[in-house]
C-alpha positions as CSV (number, residue, x, y, z in Angstrom):
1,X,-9.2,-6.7,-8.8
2,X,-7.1,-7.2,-5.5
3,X,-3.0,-7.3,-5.4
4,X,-1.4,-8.2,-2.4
5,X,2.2,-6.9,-1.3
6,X,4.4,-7.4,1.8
7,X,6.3,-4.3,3.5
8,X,9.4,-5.5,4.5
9,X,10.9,-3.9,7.0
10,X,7.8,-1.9,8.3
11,X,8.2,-1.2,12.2
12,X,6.2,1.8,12.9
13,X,2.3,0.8,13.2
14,X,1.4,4.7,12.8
15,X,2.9,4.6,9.4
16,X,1.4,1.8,8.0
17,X,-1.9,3.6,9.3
18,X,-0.7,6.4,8.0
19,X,0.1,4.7,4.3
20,X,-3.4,3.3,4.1
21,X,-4.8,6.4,5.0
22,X,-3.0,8.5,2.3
23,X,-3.4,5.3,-0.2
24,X,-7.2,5.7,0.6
25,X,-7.4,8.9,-0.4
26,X,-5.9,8.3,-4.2
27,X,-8.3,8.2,-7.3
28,X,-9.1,4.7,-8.4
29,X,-8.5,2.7,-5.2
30,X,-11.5,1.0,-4.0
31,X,-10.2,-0.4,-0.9
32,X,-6.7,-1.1,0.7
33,X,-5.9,-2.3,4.0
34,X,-2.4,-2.4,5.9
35,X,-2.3,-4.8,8.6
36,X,1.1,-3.9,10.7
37,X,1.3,-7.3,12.4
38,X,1.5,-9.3,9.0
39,X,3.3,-6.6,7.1
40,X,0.7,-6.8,4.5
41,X,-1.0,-4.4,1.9
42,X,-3.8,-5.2,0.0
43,X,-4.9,-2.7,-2.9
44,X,-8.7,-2.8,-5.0
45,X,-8.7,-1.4,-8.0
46,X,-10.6,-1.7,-10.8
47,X,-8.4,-3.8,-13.6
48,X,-7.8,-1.3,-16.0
49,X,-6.6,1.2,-13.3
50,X,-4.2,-1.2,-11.0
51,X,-1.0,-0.3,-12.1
52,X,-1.5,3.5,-12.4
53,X,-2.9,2.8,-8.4
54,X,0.1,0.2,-7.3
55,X,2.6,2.9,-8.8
56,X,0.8,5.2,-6.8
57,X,1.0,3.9,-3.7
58,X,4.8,2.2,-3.8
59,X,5.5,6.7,-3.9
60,X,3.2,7.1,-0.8
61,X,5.0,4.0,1.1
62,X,8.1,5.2,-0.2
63,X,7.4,8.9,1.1
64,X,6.0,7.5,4.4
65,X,8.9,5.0,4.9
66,X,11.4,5.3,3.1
67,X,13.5,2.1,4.1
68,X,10.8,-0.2,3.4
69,X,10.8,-2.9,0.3
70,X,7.5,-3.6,-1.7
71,X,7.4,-7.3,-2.7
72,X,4.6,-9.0,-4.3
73,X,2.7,-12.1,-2.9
């Protein structure tokens, strides 16, 4: 299963790299990408595990940057 969210307000293409690195690295994702010139996260997980992940990774952005606003797509 894929989500898609939108980081508003990201400026800093080092953190997003650094977001998708450390989102990576958490159990149960299969894939995520952050792509800095769209502002865009996309997160794999399997179904049953997705919103253990997303909550997961809205801490990491909101460690990385802590300004930033998660919206879905």
């Amino acid at each position: 299963m894929k989500k898609t969210f939108k980081l508003v307000g990201l400026d800093c293409a080092n953190c997003a790299a650094k977001i998708e690195n450390e989102i990576s690295d958490l159990p149960d994702v299969i894939s995520v990408t952050v792509n800095f010139m769209t502002t865009k996260m996309n997160i794999e997980a399997e179904r049953e595990k997705m919103e253990s992940v997303v909550e997961a990774a809205m801490k990491v952005v909101k460690n990385i940057e802590p300004d930033v606003k998660i919206e879905k797509v």
